[in-house]
C-alpha positions in Angstrom: -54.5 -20.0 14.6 -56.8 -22.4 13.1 -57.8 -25.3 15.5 -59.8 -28.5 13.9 -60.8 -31.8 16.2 -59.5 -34.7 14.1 -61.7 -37.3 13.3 -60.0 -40.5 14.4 -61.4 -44.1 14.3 -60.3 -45.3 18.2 -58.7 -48.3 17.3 -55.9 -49.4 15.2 -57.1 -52.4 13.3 -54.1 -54.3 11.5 -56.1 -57.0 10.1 -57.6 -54.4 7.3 -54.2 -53.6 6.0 -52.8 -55.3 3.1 -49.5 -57.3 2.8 -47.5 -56.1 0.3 -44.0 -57.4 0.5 -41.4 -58.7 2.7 -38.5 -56.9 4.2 -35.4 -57.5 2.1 -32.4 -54.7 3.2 -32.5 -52.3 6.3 -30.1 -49.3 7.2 -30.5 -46.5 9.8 -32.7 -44.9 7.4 -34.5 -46.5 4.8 -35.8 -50.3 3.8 -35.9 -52.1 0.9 -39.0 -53.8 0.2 -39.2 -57.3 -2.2 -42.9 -56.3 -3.3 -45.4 -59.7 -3.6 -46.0 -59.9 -7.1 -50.1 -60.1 -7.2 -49.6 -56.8 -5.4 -47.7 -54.6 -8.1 -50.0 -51.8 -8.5 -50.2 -51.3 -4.7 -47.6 -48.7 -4.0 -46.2 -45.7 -5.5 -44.2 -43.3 -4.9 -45.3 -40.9 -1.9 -47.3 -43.8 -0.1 -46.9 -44.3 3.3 -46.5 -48.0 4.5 -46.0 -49.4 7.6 -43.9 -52.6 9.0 -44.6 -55.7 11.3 -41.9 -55.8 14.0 -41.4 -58.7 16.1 -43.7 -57.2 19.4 -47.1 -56.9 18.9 -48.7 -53.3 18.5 -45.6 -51.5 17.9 -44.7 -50.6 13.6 -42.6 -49.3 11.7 -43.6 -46.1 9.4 -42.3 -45.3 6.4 -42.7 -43.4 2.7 -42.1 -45.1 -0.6 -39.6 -43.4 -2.6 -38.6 -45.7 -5.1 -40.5 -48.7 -7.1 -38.0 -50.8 -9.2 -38.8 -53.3 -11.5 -35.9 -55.8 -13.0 -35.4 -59.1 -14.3 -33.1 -62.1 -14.3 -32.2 -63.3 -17.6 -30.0 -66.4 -16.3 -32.7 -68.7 -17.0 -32.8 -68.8 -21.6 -36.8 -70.1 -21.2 -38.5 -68.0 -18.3 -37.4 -64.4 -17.1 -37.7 -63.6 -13.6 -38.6 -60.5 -12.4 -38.0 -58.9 -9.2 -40.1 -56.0 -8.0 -38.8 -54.2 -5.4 -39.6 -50.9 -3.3 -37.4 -48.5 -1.2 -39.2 -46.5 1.8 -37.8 -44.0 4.2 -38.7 -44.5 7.6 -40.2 -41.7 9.6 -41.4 -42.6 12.6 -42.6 -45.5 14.7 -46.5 -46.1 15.7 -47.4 -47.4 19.0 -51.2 -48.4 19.4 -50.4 -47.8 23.2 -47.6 -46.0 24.5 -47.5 -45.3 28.1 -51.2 -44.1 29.1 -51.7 -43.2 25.8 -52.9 -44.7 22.4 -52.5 -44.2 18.7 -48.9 -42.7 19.4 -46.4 -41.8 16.9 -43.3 -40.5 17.2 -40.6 -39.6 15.0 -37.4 -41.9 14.5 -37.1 -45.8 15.2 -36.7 -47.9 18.6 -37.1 -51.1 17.0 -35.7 -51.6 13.5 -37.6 -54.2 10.8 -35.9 -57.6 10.6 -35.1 -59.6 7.4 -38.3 -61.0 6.1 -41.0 -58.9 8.5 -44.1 -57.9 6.6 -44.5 -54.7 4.7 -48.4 -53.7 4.5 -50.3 -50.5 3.1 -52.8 -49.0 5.8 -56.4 -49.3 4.9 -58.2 -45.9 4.8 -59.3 -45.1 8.3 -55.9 -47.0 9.6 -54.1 -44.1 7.3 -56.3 -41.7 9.1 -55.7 -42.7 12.4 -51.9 -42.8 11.8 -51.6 -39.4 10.3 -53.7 -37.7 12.7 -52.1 -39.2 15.4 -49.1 -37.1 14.5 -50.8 -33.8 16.0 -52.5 -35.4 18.7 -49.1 -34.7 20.3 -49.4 -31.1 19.6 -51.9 -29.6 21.9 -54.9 -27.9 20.9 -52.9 -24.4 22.2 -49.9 -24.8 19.9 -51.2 -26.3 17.1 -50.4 -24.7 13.9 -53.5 -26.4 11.3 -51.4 -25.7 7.8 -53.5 -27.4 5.3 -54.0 -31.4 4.3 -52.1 -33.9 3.3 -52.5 -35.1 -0.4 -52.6 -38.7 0.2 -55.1 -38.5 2.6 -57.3 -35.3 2.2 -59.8 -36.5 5.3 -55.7 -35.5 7.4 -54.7 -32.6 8.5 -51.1 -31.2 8.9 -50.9 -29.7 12.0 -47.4 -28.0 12.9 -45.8 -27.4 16.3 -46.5 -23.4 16.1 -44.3 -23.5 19.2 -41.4 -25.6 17.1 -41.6 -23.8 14.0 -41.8 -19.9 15.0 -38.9 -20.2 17.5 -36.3 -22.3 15.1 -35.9 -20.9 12.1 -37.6 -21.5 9.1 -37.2 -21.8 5.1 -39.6 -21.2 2.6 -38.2 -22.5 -0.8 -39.9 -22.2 -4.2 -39.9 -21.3 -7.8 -41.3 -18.1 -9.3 -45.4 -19.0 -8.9 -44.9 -21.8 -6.7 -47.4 -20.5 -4.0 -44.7 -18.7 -1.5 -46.3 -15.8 -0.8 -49.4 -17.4 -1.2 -47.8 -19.5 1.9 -46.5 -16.8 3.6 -50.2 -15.2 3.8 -52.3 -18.2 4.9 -49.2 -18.4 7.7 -50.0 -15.0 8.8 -53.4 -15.8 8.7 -53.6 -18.3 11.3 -50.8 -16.4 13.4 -53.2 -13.0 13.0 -56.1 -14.8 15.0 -53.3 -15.2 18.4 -53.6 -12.2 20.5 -50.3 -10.8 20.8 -48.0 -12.4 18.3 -45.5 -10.0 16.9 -44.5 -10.6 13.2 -42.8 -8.2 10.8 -42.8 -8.7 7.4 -39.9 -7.3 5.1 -41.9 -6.8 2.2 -39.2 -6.0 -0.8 -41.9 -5.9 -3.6 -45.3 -4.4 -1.8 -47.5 -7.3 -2.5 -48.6 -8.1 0.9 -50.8 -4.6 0.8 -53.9 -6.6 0.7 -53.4 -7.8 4.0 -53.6 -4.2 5.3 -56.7 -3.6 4.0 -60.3 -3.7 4.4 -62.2 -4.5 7.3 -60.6 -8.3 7.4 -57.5 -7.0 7.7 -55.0 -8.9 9.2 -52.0 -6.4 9.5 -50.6 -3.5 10.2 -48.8 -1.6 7.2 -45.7 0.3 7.6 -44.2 2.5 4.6 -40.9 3.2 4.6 -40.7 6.6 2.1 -40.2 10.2 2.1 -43.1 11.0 3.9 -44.9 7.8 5.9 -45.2 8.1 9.5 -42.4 5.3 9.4 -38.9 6.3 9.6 -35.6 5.3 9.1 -33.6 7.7 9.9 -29.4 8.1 9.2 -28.6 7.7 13.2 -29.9 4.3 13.4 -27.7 2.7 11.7 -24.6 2.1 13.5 -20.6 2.8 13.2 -20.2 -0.7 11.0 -23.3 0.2 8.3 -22.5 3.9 8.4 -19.2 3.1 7.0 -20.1 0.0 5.0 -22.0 3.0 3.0 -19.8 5.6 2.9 -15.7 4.2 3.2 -14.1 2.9 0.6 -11.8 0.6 2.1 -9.5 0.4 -1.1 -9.1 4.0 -0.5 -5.3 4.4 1.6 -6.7 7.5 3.4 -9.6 4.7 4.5 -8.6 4.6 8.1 -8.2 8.6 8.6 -11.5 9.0 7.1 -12.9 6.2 9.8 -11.5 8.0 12.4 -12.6 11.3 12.1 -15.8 10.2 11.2 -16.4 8.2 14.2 -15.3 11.2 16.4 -17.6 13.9 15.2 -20.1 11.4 15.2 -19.5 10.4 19.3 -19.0 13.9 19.7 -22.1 14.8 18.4 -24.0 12.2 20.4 -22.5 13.1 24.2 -23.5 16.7 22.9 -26.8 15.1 22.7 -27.4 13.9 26.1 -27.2 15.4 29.7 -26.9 13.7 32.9 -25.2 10.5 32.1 -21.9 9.1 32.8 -20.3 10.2 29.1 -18.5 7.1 29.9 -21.7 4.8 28.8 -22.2 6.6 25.2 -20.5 5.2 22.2 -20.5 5.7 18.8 -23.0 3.1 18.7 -25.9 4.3 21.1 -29.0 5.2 19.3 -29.1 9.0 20.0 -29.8 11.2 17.3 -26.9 13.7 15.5 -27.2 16.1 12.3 -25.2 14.3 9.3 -25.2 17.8 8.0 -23.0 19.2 10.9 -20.5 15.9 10.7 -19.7 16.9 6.6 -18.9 20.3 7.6 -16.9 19.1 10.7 -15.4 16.7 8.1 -14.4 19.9 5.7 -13.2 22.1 8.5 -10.6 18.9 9.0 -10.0 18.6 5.3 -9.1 22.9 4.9 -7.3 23.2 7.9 -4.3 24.9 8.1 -2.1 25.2 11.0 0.4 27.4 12.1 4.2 25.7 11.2 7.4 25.9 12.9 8.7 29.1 10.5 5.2 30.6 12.0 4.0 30.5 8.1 0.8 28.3 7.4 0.6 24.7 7.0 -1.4 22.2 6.0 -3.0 20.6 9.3 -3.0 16.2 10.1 -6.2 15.7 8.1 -5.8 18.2 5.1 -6.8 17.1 2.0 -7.0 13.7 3.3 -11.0 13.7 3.1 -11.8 15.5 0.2 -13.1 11.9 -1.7 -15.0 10.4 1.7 -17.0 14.1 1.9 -17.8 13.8 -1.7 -19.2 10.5 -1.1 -21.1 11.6 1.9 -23.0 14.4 -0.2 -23.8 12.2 -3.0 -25.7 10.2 -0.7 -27.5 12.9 1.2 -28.1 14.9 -1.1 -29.4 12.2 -3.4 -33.2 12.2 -3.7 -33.3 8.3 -3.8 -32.1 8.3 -0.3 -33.8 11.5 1.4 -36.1 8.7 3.2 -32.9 8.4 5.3 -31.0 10.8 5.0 -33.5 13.7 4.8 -36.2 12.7 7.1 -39.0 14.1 9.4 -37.6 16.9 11.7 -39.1 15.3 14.7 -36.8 12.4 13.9 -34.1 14.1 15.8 -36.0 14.5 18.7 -34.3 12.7 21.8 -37.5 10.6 22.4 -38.5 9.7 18.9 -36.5 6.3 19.8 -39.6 5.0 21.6 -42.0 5.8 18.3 -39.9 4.0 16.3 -40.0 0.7 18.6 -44.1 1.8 19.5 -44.5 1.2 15.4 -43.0 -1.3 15.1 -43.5 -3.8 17.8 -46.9 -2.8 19.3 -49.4 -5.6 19.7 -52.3 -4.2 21.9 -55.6 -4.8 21.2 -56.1 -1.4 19.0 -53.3 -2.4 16.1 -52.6 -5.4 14.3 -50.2 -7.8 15.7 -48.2 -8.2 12.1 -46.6 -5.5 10.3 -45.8 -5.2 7.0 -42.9 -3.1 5.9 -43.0 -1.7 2.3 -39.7 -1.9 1.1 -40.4 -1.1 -2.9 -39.6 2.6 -2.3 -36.2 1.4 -1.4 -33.4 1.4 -3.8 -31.8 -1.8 -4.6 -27.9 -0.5 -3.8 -29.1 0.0 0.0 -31.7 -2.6 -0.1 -29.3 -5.0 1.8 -27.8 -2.3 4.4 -31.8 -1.0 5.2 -33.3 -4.8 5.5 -29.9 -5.4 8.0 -30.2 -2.5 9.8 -34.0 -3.2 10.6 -33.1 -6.6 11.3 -30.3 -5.6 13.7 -32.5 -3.1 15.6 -35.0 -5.5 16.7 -32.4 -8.0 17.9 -30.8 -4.9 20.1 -34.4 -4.5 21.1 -34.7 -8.3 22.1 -30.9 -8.8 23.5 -31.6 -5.6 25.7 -35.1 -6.3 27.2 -34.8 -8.4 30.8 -35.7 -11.9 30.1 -38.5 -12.1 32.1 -40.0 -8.9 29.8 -39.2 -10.5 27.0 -42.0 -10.9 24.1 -41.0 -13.3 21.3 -40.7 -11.6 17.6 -40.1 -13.7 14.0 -38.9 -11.6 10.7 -40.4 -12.9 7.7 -37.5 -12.2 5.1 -38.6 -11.9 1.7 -37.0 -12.5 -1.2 -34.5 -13.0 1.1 -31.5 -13.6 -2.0 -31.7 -10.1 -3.0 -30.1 -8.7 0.4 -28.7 -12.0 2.2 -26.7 -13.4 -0.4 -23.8 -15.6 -0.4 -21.8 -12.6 -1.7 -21.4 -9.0 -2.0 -20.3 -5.2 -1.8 -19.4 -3.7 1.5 -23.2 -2.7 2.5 -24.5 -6.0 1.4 -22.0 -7.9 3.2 -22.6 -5.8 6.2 -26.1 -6.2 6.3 -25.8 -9.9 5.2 -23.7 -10.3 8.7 -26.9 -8.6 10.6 -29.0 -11.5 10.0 -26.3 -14.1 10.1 -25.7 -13.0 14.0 -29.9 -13.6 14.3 -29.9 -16.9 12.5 -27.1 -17.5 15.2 -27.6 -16.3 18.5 -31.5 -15.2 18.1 -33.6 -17.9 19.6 -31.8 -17.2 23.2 -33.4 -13.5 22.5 -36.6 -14.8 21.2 -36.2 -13.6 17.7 -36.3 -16.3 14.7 -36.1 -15.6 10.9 -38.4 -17.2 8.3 -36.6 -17.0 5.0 -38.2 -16.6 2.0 -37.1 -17.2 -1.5 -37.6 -18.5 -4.8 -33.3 -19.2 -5.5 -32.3 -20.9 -2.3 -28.9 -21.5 -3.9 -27.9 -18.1 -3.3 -29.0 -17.3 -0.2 -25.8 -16.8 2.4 -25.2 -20.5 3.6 -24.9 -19.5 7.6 -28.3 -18.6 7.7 -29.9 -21.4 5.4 -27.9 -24.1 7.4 -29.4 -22.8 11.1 -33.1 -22.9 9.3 -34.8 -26.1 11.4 -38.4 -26.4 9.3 -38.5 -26.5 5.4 -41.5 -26.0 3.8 -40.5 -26.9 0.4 -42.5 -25.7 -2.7 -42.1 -26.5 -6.5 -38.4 -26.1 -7.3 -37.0 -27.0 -10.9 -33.6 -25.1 -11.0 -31.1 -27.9 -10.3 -28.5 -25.3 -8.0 -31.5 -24.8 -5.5 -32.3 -28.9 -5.2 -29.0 -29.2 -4.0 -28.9 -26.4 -1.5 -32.0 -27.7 0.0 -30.6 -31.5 -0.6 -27.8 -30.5 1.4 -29.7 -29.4 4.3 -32.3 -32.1 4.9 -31.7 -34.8 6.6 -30.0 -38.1 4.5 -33.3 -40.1 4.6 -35.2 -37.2 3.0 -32.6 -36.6 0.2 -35.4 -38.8 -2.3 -38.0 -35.9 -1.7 -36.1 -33.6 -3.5 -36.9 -35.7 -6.7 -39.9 -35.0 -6.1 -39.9 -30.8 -6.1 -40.1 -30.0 -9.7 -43.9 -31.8 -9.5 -45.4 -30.1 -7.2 -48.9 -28.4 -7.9 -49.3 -24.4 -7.2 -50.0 -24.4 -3.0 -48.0 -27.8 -2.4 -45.3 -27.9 -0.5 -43.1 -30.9 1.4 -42.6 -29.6 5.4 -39.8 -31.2 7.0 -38.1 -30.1 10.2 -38.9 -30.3 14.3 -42.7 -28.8 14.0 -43.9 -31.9 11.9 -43.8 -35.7 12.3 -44.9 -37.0 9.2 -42.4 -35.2 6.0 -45.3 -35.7 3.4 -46.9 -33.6 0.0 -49.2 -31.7 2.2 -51.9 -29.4 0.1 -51.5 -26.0 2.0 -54.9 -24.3 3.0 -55.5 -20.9 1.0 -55.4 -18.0 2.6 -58.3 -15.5 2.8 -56.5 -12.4 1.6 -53.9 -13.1 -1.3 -51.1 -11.0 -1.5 -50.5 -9.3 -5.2 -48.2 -11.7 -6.7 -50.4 -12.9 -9.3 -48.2 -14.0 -12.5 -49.5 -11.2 -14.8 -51.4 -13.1 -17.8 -49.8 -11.6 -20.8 -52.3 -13.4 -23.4 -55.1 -12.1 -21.8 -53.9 -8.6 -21.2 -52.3 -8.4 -24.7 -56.0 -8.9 -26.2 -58.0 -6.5 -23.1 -55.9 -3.8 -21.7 -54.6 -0.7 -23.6 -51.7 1.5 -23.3 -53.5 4.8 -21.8 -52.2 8.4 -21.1 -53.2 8.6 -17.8 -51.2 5.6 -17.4 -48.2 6.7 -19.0 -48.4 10.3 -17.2 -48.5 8.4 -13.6 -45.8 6.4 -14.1 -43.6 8.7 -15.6 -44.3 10.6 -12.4 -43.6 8.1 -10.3 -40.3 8.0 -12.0 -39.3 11.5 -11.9 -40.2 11.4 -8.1 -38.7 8.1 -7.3 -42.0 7.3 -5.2 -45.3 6.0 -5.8 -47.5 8.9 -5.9 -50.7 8.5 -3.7 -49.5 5.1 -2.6 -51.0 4.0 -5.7 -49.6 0.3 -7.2 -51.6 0.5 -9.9 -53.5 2.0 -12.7 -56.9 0.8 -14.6 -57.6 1.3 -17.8 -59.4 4.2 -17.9 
């Protein structure tokens, strides 16, 4: 975490602000502003401004949103313009508040009045105002994010406590800066001693961060033959079948049951001195797939003895035939041999507790944040894998005792591509995985930072719970909405503002921040790889190159990136 000492003028002098306007409409959120006409070129849009009110020491805070200019033509010799500006309030400024001064605080105890003066701050009375928004932060939680734009001498500070334990949204266009943001967040988080953060990384560009001696993460591949495993039993009855059943199918429900049987059978086969009573279908104990299809085609030939004493075909017979097909695609499919084919040691009994030691270790001797690698994964299961990794560290969390409990956040993404709005069986399963987190997670101490560039179709549930928005550029007219929708109605006039955002700006709005301003986020040290590839440049530099072509047709043939390796130089 990044701590800075704000430099703060110690008092709030309100004779060095200008009069701008008088106060000419107030509702619960937002003022309108008759602007003094010598003043016209003194606000614009993304100024703060504050307001007079009728005791002493105590104003009202506000953005400008709207500047309006119009004209009465009623008089045939002389037109008369009106100039007029709308602000939405954000907060109220107390010079002293209690014990303390330079206070504020968000929303409004005393609302403007008809006719009280509107003024813009003078420099160091802008200063003092916007850092006094973290001075109620302390030093231990602040979260130093970058600047804000109208005032570069500010920083934004965030809540880290408010922000990593609410959920969060990260919301931008294609080369907006997310991952860029998602980096320098990391960043700060990295320098905490024990903060637990795992990454879903669906494309592989946060490798940089796992490497070098500055390295600020741990990174965890999930492939054929990484020391990171996924293995088949970990996923429970509801994403088993979600991969396998084909519910349109009218032998569905025989198929479910005998499935669910071998499986449970398999598992108390597994374990010795427990009350069989406590195992279910869904405790994670290992089981061979392998042995459940052949169970599955002993039900599926069976033939039992009939009442003439000549063979019959037994309860299951032929009922199967389609689900065991399914089943070997899948395992025998090299695509999914990550899963379905992995390590022996895997089925070991205690292999649980590597898994969990991977994934969630924080000592001194590994990096706090891991990165999962999730390119190797193909896009059908994308959704069922992210969910199922999703769902096992909420088990994790909703099992520990309380008092043993160490807080984790999931970074999702490119969250759309396996959290969508819709779906397929697996999607929708996996979909519900991190709904049930977005709901019931902060009483576990697990929180979700979603990441994407197409808000719009991201599944609603988890959007809605998301309490901090840091907004980047956004132009696609679907996505303002979504993200209009969720803010608060004051804040509805920002959204105008998305589609002119600079690369690395972003609007935060939620509980972690006070002041909902363009803030210029700080860069982080190690950039992930999601540099928009400069096709001018390359066109007129880099050639097509054997060794190039031979490597990634290998890659191809072997579904995996050989040697770990993301790219190729010209040679």
């Amino acid at each position: 975490m990044s701590y800075r000492k704000n430099t703060m003028v110690n008092k709030f002098n309100k004779d060095d602000n200008t009069v701008v306007g008088t106060v000419a409409y107030v509702d619960s959120a937002s003022v309108l502003v008759q602007l003094t006409i010598e003043k016209l070129d003194s606000v614009a849009v993304g100024a703060m401004v504050g307001i007079f009110t009728n005791i002493g020491g105590i104003y009202v805070v506000g953005t400008v949103s709207k500047v309006t200019s119009q004209f009465d033509e009623s008089d045939d010799e002389e037109k008369i313009f009106s100039n007029q500006f709308k602000l939405n309030i954000v907060g109220t400024f107390y010079e002293k508040n209690g014990k303390k001064e330079n206070v504020l605080r968000k929303g409004i105890s005393i609302y403007p009045r008809l006719s009280d003066k509107v003024f813009t701050f003078s420099r160091q009375n802008l200063s003092l105002v916007m850092n006094s928004s973290s001075t109620k932060v302390t030093q231990e939680k602040q979260l130093d994010i970058g600047c804000f734009s109208i005032n570069d001498s500010s920083r934004a500070v965030l809540d880290g406590n408010k922000f990593f334990q609410k959920h969060a949204a990260i919301v931008g266009s294609t080369g907006s800066g997310k991952s860029w943001t998602v980096a320098s967040l990391l960043e700060k988080s990295s320098k905490l001693k024990y903060n637990n953060i795992i990454v879903l990384d669906i494309h592989g560009e946060y490798y940089p961060l796992t490497e070098g001696e500055n390295r600020i993460a741990e990174k965890l591949s999930l492939g054929r033959e990484s020391k990171f495993q996924l293995p088949y039993w970990l996923l429970n009855r509801s994403e088993l079948l979600s991969m396998f059943v084909d519910h349109g199918d009218n032998d569905a429900p025989n198929q479910i049951s005998r499935f669910t049987k071998h499986i449970l059978t398999l598992k108390k086969n597994k374990i010795e001195g427990v009350n069989m009573d406590d195992i279910t279908v869904d405790s994670p104990i290992p089981f061979d797939i392998r042995t459940v299809v052949q169970l599955l085609k002993d039900d599926d030939e069976e033939m039992v003895e009939g009442s003439t004493n000549r063979p019959k075909k037994g309860i299951w017979n032929g009922k199967l035939t389609r689900f065991i097909s399914r089943l070997e695609t899948k395992i025998n499919d090299a695509r999914y041999s990550f899963m379905f084919n992995p390590k022996p040691d895997t089925l070991r009994l205690d292999w649980l507790n590597n898994f969990y030691s991977l994934l969630l270790n924080n000592d001194n001797e590994n990096k706090c944040v891991k990165i999962i690698d999730l390119s190797e994964v193909p896009s059908d299961i994308l959704p069922i894998v992210a969910g199922t990794l999703a769902r096992l560290l909420f088990d994790f969390q909703s099992w520990t005792l309380s008092s043993d409990r160490t807080p984790i956040t999931v970074i999702a993404d490119e969250a759309h591509l396996y959290i969508s709005q819709n779906g397929n069986s697996s999607e929708k399963q996996g979909m519900r995985n991190f709904e049930k987190i977005s709901k019931e997670g902060r009483k576990y101490g697990i929180s979700l930072i979603i990441v994407s560039q197409r808000p719009s179709e991201v599944n609603t549930t988890v959007l809605s719970q998301a309490s901090n928005f840091i907004v980047l550029r956004l132009n696609n007219e679907n996505d303002k909405s979504r993200i209009k929708n969720l803010l608060p109605d004051n804040m509805n006039d920002v959204v105008n503002q998305l589609p002119l955002l600079e690369l690395g700006e972003a609007i935060i709005i939620g509980d972690s921040i006070i002041l909902p301003n363009k803030i210029k986020l700080d860069e982080p040290s190690l950039k992930p790889d999601s540099n928009t590839i400069a096709f001018w440049d390359d066109w007129d530099t880099r050639k097509l190159t054997q060794i190039h072509l031979t490597t990634t047709i290998n890659n191809m043939l072997h579904q995996s990136f050989l040697n770990n390796e993301k790219s190729i130089e010209n040679s």
